[in-house]
C-alpha positions, 0 to 999 in steps of 0.5 A: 500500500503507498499509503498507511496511517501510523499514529498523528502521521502517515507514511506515503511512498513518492514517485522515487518509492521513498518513503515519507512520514508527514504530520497529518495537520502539516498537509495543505493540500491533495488534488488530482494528478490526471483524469484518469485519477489514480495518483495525486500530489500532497503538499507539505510545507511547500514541497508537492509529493506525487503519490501513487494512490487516489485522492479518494483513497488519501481521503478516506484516511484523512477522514479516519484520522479526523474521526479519532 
């Protein structure tokens, strides 16, 4: 999975397939990469991660998260 929940973060494989651990509240952004919708970019402090999942997939967690 390129996208996991550990905690008050998640961790998020990049397009290198390094993996990443962002603070869930230091997200300011997530949209859609393509049409097709299969990847998307998170931005972090300035800095924009493609990621290999969708933005509904990030969603989803994000909403988890926010429900804790």
């Amino acid at each position: 999975m390129a996208i996991e929940r550990i905690g008050a973060f998640i961790e998020v494989i990049d397009e290198d397939g390094m993996r990443n651990l962002v603070r869930i509240t230091a997200i300011q952004r997530v949209c859609d990469v393509d049409e097709f919708r299969e990847e998307a970019y998170l931005t972090v402090a300035g800095r924009m991660i493609l990621i290999r999942v969708s933005l509904d997939e990030m969603r989803e967690v994000l909403m988890e998260a926010a429900n804790r």
